[in-house]
N, C-alpha and C positions, 0 to 999 in steps of 0.2 A: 761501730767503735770497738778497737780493740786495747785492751789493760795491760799489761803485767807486772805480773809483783815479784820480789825477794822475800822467800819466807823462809822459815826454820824448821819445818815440818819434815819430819823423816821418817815415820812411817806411813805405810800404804791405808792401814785403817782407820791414823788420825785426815788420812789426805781426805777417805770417803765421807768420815762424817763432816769436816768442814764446808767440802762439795756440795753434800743434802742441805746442811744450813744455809748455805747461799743460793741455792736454789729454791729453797723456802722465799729468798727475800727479793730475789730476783730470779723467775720461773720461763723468762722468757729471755736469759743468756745460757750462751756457750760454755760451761767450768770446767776446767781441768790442772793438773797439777804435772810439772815432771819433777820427780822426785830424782832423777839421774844425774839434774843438770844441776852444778854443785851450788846455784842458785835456790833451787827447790822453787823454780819458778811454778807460780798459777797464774794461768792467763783467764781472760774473759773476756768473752766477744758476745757482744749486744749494742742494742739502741736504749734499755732506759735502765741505768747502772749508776751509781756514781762511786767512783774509785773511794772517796773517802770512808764512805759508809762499810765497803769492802774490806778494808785496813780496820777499822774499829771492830766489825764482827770480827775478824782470824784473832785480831788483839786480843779480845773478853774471853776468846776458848784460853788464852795459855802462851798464843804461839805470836812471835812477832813477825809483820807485814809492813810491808812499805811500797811504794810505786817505784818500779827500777825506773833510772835512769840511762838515757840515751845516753 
């Protein structure tokens, strides 16, 4: 299963720490961020994720998150 989100994150060293913390909580997906795309997409690709929980952690750092839409 593959995610992506809309976030607000603009720089490179709040991208990383957000990364590790979702990695922390989901250790067996894909995270990454493009901060170029003026979406500041983060995708995630896995099997045991759930988008919501995704959106709530980026939420409590600061930054807002949502599930882009097709």
């Amino acid at each position: 299963m593959v995610e992506v989100f809309v976030t607000n994150v603009k720089r490179v060293d709040t991208a990383k720490e957000i990364v590790a913390l979702l990695r922390r909580n989901f250790p067996e997906s894909k995270i990454n961020f493009d901060l170029e795309d003026r979406d500041k997409v983060l995708r995630v690709e896995g099997e045991d994720f759930q988008a919501g929980k995704i959106v709530m952690l980026v939420n409590e750092t600061g930054f807002h998150c949502r599930v882009m839409e097709d």
